[in-house]
N, C-alpha and C positions, 0 to 999 in steps of 0.2 A: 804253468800256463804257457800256452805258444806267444811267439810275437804278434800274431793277426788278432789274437784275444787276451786283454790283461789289461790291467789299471794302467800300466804306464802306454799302452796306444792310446789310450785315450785323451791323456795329454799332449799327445801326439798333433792333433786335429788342426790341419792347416788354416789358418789366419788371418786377413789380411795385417800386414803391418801398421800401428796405430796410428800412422800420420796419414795412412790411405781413409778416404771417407768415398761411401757411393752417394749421389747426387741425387738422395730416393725426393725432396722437396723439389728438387729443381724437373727431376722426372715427371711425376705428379702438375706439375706448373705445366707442362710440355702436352704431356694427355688431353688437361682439360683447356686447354688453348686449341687443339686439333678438334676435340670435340664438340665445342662451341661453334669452329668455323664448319666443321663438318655438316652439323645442325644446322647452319643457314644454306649451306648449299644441297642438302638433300629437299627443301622443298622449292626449289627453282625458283624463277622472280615471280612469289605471290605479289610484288608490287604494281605488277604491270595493268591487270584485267583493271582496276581501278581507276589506274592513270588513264586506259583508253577509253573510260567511260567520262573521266573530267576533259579531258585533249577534245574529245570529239562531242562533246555534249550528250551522251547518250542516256537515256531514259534507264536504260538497263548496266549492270557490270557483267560484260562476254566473260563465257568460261575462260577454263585453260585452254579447253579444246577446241578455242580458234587458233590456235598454232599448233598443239600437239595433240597426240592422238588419244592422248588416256588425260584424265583430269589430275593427276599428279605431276604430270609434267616432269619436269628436271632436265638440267644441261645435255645436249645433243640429242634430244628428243624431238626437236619441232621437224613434223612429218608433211602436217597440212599446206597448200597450196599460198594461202595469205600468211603462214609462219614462213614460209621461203622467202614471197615478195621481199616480204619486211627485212627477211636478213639480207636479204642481196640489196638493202638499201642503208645499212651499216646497223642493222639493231645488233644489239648484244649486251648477254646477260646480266641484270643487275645494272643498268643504266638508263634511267629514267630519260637523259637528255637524250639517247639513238633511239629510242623508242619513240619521243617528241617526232626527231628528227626524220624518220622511217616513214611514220603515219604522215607527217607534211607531205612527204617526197612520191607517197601512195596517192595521195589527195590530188598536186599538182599533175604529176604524170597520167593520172584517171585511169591507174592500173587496175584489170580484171584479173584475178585471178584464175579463175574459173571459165573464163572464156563464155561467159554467159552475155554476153552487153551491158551489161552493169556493173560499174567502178566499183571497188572495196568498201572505200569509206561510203559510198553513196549506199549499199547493202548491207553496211552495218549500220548507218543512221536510220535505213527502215525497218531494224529490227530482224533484217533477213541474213543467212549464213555466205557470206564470200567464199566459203568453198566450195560449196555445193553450185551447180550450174543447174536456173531457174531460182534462187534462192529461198533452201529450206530457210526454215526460224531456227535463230540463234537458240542453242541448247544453254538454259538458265544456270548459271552456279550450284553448286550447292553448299549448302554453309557447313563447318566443322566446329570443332569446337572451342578452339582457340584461335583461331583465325579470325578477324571481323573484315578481312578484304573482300572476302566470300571463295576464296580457295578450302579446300575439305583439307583438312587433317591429316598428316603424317606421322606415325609413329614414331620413327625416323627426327622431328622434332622432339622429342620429348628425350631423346642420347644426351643432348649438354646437361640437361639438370641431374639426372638417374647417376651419368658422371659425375659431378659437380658435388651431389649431395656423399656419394661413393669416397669419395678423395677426400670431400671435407671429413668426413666420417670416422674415416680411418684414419687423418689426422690428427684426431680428438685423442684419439684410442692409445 
């Protein structure tokens, strides 16, 4: 037999040495820690549409799409006119108190965004859109399935468990 084909290449087969171990649990730990957070941030602050519905007493919970322009939202999307205001009055992501703080600062200043005559918050408590000039009607939520804030559904939510269950899985095995 040649050297590239025979019984003893085969014992051959590089190794790592037995005091080397790979980190495959601590790897797996690492995945589903990224994937979990990953998970919360692909569907943007579904917390907020709610909060500005308890902040400002409104009858209704505003979609997403009073800041961005597609209903799934996500970080560096807010396109619309009163998603600007609000950032340029320190809102940001995931913090329920600059959102407090934002909507105040809307309220006192009787900022329009829209440049229609009518303040923000005063067209969202009649139900009418601050971005629109003459204010349309707020476009209503739609609900998903896992959601009860009334944000739609991400697929993109459902990576931490599909993970989670993946890893546990294989861990088992």
């Amino acid at each position: 037999m040649t050297a590239l084909h025979g019984p003893r290449n085969r014992s051959r087969v590089r190794r790592p040495p037995a005091g080397v171990r790979y980190p495959v649990a601590d790897l797996r730990r690492l995945v589903l820690a990224i994937a979990v957070l990953a998970g919360g941030l692909a569907h943007g602050s579904s917390i907020y549409p709610p909060e500005v519905r308890a902040h400002l007493s409104l009858s209704y919970t505003p979609a997403c799409t009073l800041c961005h322009e597609t209903e799934s939202g996500g970080f560096g999307t807010v396109t619309k006119p009163f998603g600007k205001s609000m950032m340029a009055r320190g809102l940001v992501a995931q913090n329920l108190g600059s959102l407090d703080t934002a909507l105040d600062a809307l309220a006192a200043e009787h900022t329009d965004s829209d440049h229609d005559g009518v303040a923000d918050i005063d067209e969202l408590k009649a139900g009418s859109d601050p971005n629109v000039a003459g204010g349309g009607s707020v476009t209503p939520p739609s609900y998903g399935c896992f959601d009860a804030s009334g944000q739609r559904s991400s697929p993109l939510a459902l990576l931490p468990l599909v993970l989670a269950w993946v890893l546990l899985r294989t861990r088992r095995a």
